[in-house]
N, C-alpha and C positions, 0 to 999 in steps of 0.2 A: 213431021211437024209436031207432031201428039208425042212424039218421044222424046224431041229435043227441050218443050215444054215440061213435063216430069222432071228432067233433069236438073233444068234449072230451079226449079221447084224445092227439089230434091236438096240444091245444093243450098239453095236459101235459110231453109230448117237447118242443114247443120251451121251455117253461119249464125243464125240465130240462137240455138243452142247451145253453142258456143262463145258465144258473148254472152250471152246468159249468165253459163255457168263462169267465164272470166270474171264480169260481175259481182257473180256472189264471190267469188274469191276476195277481191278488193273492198267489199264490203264488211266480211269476215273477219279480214287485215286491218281494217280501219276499227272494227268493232274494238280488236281487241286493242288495240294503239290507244284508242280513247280510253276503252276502260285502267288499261296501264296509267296514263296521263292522271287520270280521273282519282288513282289511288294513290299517284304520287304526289299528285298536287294539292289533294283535298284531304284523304283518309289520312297520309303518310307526312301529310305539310309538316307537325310542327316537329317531329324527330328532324328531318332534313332542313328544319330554317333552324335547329341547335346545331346541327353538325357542323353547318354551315357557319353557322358563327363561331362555333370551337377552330373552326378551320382559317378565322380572320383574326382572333381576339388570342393571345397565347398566355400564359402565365406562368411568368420567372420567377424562385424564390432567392432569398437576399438572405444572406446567413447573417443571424444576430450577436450581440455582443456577449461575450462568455463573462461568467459573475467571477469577481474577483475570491481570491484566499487571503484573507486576514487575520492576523494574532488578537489575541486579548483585548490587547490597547490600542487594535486598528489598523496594525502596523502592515502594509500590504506585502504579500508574499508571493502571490502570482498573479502578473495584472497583463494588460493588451498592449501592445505597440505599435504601433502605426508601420508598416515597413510597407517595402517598394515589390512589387511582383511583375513580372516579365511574364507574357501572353505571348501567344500567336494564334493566326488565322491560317489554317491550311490553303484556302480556297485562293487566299492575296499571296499567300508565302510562294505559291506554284511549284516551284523545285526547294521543296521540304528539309531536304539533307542537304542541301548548299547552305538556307538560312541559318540552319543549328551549325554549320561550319564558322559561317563568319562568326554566329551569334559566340560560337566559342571564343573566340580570339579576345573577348570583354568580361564575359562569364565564364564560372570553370564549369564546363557540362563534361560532367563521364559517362560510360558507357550504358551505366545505368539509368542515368538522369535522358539518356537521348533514346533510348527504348520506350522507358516509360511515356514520356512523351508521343512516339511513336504510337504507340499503344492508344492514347490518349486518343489522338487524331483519328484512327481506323475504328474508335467505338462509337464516333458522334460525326456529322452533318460537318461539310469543310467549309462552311464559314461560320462555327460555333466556335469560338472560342477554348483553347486550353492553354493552362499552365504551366511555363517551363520550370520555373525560378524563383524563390522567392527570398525574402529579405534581402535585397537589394542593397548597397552601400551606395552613396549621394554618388559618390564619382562613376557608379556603375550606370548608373541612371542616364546621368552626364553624358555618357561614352557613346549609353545606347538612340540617346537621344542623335547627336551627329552624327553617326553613321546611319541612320531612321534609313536613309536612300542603299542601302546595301542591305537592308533587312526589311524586304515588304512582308504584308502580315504580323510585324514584329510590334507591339505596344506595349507601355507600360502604366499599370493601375498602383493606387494605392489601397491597400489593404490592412487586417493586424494579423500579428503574428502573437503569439504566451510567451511571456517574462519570466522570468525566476529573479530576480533581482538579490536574493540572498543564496543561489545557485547550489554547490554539495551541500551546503550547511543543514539547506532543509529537503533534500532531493528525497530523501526514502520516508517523508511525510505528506509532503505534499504530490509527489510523483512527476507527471508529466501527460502532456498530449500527444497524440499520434495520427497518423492517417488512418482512414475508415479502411477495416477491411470485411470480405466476405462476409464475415463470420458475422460481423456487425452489424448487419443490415436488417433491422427491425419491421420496415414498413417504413419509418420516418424518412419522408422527403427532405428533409435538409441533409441527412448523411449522404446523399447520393449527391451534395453541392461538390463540384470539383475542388478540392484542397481543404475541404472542414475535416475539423480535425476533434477526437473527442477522448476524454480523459484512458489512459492504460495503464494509469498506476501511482499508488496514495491516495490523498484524497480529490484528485482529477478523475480517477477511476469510481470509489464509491462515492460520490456526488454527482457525476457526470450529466444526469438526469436535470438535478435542480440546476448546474450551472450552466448547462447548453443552452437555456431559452426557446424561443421558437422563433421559426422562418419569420420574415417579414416578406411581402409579395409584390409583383408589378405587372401590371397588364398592359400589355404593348398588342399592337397591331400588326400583323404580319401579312408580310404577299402568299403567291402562292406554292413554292416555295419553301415558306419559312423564315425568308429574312425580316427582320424589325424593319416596319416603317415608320411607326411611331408611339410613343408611352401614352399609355389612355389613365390610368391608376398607379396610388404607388400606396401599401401599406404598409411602414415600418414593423420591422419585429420586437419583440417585447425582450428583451435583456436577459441572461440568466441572473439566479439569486447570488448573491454574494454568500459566503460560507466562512462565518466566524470559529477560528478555533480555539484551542484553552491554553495553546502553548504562549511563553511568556517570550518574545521573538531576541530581547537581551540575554536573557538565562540558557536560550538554546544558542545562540552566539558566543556565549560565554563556555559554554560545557562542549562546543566543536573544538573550540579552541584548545581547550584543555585538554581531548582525548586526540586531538590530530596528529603529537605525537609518538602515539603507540603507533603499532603499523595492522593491527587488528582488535579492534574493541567496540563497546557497547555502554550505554548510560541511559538508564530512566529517573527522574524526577516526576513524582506526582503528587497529589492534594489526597491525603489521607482517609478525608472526611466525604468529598466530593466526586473523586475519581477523576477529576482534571488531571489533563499528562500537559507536565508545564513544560517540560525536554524529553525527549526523544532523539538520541545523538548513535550512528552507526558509522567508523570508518571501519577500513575506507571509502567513499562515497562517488560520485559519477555527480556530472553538471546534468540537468535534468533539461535544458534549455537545448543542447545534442539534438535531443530526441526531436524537438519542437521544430527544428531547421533541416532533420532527414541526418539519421547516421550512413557515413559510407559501410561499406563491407568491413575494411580493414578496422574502422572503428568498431565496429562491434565486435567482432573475432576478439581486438585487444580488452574488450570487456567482459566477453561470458570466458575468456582462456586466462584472465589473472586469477592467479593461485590464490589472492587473498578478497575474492567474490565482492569486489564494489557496487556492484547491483544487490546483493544481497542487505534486509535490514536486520541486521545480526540481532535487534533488542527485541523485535518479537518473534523471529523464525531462527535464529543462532539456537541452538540444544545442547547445554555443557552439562557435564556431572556436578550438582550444587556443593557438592562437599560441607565443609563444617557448617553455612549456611541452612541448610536442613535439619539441624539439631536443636533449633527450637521448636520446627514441626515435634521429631519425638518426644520432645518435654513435654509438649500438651498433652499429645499421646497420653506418656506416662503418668499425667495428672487424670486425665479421665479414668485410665485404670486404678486410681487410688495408691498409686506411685508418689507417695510426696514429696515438693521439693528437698523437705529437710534429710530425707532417707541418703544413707553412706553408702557410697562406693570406696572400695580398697583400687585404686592403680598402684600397681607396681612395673606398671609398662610395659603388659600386656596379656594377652587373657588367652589360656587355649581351650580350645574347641574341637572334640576328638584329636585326629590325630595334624590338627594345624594349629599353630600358634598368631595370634592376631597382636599385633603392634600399637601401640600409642606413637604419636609423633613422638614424645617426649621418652625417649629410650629409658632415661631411670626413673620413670614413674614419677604423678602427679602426687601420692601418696591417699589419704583419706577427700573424698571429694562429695558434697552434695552439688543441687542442681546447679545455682547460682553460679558458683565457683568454677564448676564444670561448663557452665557455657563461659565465664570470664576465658579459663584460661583452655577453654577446648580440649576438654580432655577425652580422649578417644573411648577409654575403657571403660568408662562410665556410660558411658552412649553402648557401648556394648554389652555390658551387663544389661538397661534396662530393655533393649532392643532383643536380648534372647529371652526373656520376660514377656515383651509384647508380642511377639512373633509379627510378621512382616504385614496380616492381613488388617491388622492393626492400625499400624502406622500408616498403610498404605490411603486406609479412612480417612484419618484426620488431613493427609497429605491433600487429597482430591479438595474436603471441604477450602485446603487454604490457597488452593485454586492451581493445583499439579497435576498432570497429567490429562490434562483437556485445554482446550481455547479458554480463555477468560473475560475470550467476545469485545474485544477491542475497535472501533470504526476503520481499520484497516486493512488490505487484503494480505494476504500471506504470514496469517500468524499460525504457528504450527500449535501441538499439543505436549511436546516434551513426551516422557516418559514417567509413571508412575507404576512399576512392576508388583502384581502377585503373585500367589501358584499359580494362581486357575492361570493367568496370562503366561507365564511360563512352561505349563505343561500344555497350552494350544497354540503358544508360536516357538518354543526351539521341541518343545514331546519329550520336557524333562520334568521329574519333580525336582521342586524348591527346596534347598538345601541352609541347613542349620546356617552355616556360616554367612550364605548371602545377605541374610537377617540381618547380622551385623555390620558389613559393607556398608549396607544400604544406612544403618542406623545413621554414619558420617558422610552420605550424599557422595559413595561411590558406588560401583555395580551397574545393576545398568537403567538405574534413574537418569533420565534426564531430565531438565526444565530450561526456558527462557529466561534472559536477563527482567524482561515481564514479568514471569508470573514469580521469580524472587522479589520486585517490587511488590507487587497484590497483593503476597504474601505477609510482608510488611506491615504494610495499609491494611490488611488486615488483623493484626495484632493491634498497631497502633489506634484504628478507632474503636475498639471496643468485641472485636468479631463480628463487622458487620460485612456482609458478600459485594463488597463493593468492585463494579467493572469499571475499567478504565476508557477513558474515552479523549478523544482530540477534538472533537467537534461539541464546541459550546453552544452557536445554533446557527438557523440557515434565517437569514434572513425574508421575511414572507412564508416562511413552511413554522407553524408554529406547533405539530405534531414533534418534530425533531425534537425542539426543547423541551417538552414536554416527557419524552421518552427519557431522556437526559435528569431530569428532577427525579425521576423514581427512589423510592426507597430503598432501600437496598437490606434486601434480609438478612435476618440473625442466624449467626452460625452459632446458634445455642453452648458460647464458648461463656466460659466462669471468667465474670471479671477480676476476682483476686489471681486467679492463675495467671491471666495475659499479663497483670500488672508484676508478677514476679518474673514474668521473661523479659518484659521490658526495661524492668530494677536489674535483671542480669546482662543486658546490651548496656543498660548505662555503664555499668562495672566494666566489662569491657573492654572500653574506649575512655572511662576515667578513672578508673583505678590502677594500681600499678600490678604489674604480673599480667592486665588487658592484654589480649594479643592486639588490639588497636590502639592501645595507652599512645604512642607517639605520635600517632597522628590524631589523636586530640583535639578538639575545638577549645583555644586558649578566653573564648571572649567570652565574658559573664553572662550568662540567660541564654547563648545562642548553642551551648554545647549539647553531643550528639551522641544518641547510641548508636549500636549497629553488633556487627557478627561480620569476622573476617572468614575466608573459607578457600583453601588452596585446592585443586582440582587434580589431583594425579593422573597426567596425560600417559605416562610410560614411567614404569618401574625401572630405576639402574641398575644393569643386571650386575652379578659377580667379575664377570671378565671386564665389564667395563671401569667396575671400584681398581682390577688390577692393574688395568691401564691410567689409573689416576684420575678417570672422571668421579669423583663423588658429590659436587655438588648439580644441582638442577640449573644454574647458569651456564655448568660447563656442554648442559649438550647443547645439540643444536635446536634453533631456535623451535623450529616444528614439535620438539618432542619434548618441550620444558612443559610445566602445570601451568594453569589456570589461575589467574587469580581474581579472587573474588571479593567483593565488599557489601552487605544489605545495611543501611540507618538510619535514623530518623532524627527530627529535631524540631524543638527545641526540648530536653529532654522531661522539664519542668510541665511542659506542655505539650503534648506532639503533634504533628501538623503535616510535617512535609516527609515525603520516606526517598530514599535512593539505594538504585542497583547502578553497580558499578562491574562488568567483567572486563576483562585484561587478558586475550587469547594469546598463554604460553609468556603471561606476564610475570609468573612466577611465584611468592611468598602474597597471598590476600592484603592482613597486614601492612606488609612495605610498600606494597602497589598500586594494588585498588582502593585500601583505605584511606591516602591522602586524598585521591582521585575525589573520591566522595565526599571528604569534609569539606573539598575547595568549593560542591558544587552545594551543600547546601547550607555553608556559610552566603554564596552568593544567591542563594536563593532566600535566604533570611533576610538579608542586606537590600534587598526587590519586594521583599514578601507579596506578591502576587495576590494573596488573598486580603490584600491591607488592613485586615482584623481579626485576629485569630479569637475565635471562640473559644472557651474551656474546651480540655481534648475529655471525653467521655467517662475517662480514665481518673481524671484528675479528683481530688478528694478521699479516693480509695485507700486503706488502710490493710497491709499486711499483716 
């Protein structure tokens, strides 16, 4: 009995024991459940009541209006249009590749266009929204509208797309827009908007900042999930600035015209005094508005594989040999060395130099030549004499001050630096020294100078205002950004040139172009007050060799087109007053002269005829006495 007592006894403790310690388990668990509770609900509350609302409340950005491109007088150059864009929903579309089948059969989608898309879909949530298509035509709309029951997921918005509305004329100024790539991706949330698009090239590229604006936002309600239940906020976006530029939008319509039928050429007009670029004209040229709607493949192939580069803007990154054009640079030259205009050279058509003999154009000699004379009628040998006088490191000075062989800093992307060659540059990029005779070459802007149809304008513009370092610019201002214009006003320093000097190379472009024996005499400006200096300048592309005289080629028309000269044209006008300057090149145009010379009078009789600046001030020059 006493034992069966114990037992039970026994067993009681451990039941007791055991619920005990159960107890404290469930207690321990509870402990720490509440404390959990206690930190998420109290200590943790207000991070979890944002999250929680970031998780109901979402925020959509709204792409803003891009700021228009304006000329002078207002005149718009690249503005928005309203066009039609074709959407889909993956989630409603269900069998994805059947929709983009039909969808074909109204729109043209290629293989490209249905990847991307692809792409699209598998980087975002399937009932967000992406973009198949865009600038829709009314009948496309139309189409897609009836068949709506054969395209679930399929809708269409209105949206804008970039104009060019004066298209090549001004394509390698003002450029174009593009789709956002990698590369581009800043941090700014609006690039990441599916189909924004942001300037790659003219001044859509170097503006791109002031004309993109900023998002505008919307605050919608979403499940849980992510779908929109409803618009709680909506903030519009602020506009970008509009972008006033200097060019004169009739005188650049006028000077395409003119050069559209060469099949490779170049023309700058600009403001002397100011550095306004009133034209800027490159064929051949490309429709800039392509780019804005998506090029195919085959479209592009047929533009970076045309032989005569229409993507390229040949007036600030083209590099020809300046030829006779450069021979007012060595006149200055020769004036700061104490080379005086009035000093004689003997041509007798042509000068040797050990044992090579150097040429004049003019095979029987110009005869007796000072400077004047010698830039009238371009006398080679003259330039050669005073050229082995200056020696190269010389010339190459004054060359740089009148803005050769560096950028001249222009508002545009892709402008090169030309060439302006010396020793030192010659023995550390071919590991030769500089040779007597190059000197010479170079004195007539052959060798291996190069420069821009540019910086022969600046160059100009540089004589004609007095020698001041004036840079050229297309952007007059941004509207709301008043640092831009202000940048734009600057002074522009002395190129510590001697006013009676400039004024005798400018007395020698007038001779030129109006006197007789001018190599530009014929193409002359006949209208009283409005007539023109300038400097014709032929570019020797290829020498004709002997075998080819024997086969009967001896003129430069008879070759073929690729291997003919350059020709060239720099002048200013009015010549009473000077104001306005033009570069004219003509790629394998032939005689300067006969080809680029008229090029130029037409454009700055028609720039006289506009005058842009509606007042011409005394030119700096004026009053001076030889």
């Amino acid at each position: 009995m006493s034992r069966a007592r114990t037992e039970e006894q026994n067993r009681q403790k451990s039941f007791t024991r055991r619920a005990l310690l159960l107890g404290s388990a469930k207690a321990a668990l509870l402990s720490v459940l509440g404390a959990r509770l206690y930190y998420l609900q109290v200590v943790d509350a207000e991070r979890y009541r944002l999250l929680a609302e970031d998780n109901r409340i979402s925020m959509r950005l709204s792409a803003p209006r891009r700021g228009r491109i304006v000329d002078r007088n207002g005149i718009p150059l690249a503005v928005n249009r309203q066009n039609y864009q074709v959407h889909m929903v993956a989630e409603q579309a269900q069998d994805v590749d059947r929709t983009l089948d039909a969808l074909t059969h109204i729109i043209h989608l290629d293989r490209e266009d249905r990847a991307r898309v692809k792409r699209d879909i598998a980087a975002r949530r399937s009932f967000v929204p992406v973009q198949v298509k865009d600038n829709l035509t009314w009948d496309q709309v139309s189409r897609i509208a009836v068949n709506s029951v054969e395209l679930p997921g399929v809708f269409v918005e209105a949206g804008q797309s970039r104009h060019y509305p004066y298209g090549p004329t001004l394509a390698h100024i003002v450029g174009y827009v593009g789709a956002v790539s990698e590369q581009d991706l800043t941090g700014d949330p609006v690039l990441e908007l599916p189909g924004f698009r942001i300037g790659k090239n003219g001044v859509e590229k170097v503006h791109d900042e002031e004309l993109r604006g900023r998002a505008g936002n919307t605050q919608v309600e979403v499940n849980a999930v992510g779908r929109v239940m409803q618009q709680i906020s909506r903030v519009e976006g602020q506009p970008g600035h509009d972008v006033e530029l200097t060019l004169d939008m009739g005188l650049q319509n006028y000077a395409h015209q003119r050069l559209i039928g060469e099949r490779s050429a170049s023309a700058v007009v600009m403001d002397a005094i100011t550095g306004d670029v009133l034209s800027l004209v490159s064929v051949p040229s490309y429709d800039p508005s392509a780019f804005t709607r998506g090029l195919s493949s085959s479209e592009w192939r047929s533009l970076i594989e045309d032989p005569l580069s229409p993507l390229s803007n040949k007036a600030i990154s083209g590099q020809y040999a300046p030829g006779s054009t450069f021979k007012m640079v060595v006149s200055l030259a020769a004036m700061e060395h104490h080379i005086g205009p009035q000093e004689e050279v003997y041509c007798p058509g042509y000068m040797d130099l050990g044992n090579h003999r150097f040429h004049c154009w003019r095979r029987g000699g110009h005869g007796r030549m000072h400077m004047r004379d010698a830039l009238k009628q371009s006398c080679d040998v003259y330039f050669y004499d005073i050229a082995k006088r200056l020696g190269i490191d010389a010339i190459a000075s004054m060359a740089r001050r009148m803005g050769f062989g560096q950028t001249v800093g222009i508002d545009l992307p892709s402008e090169r630096t030309g060439l302006m060659p010396t020793e030192d540059w010659k023995l550390a990029n071919i590991g030769e020294r500089w040779q007597g005779g190059e000197t010479l070459i170079q004195a007539i802007g052959q060798g291996y100078m190069l420069a821009t149809p540019l910086q022969l304008a600046v160059m100009t513009a540089r004589l004609v205002n007095g020698g001041k370092a004036i840079r050229p610019h297309v952007t007059r201002r941004i509207v709301g950004v008043e640092n831009i214009t202000e940048e734009v006003k600057e002074e522009s320093p002395d190129l510590g040139l001697m006013p009676l000097q400039v004024k005798s190379i400018l007395d020698a472009m007038d001779a030129v172009c109006n006197e007789r024996r001018g190599t530009a005499y014929s193409a002359r400006i006949h209208l009283p007050g409005w007539e023109m200096g300038g400097k014709t300048g032929t570019s020797q592309v290829r020498r004709i060799t002997a075998s080819e005289r024997a086969a009967g080629i001896v003129r430069n028309e008879d070759l073929p087109w690729r291997r003919r000269d350059h020709a060239l044209f720099v002048g200013y006008a009015p010549v009473h007053n000077p104001r306005y300057v033009c570069s004219v090149v003509v790629e394998h145009g032939g005689g300067g002269g006969s080809v680029a010379a008229p090029i130029a009078r037409d454009l700055l009789i028609e720039t006289q005829r506009r005058d842009p600046m509606d007042a011409m001030p005394p030119s700096p020059l004026a009053g001076l006495k030889e």
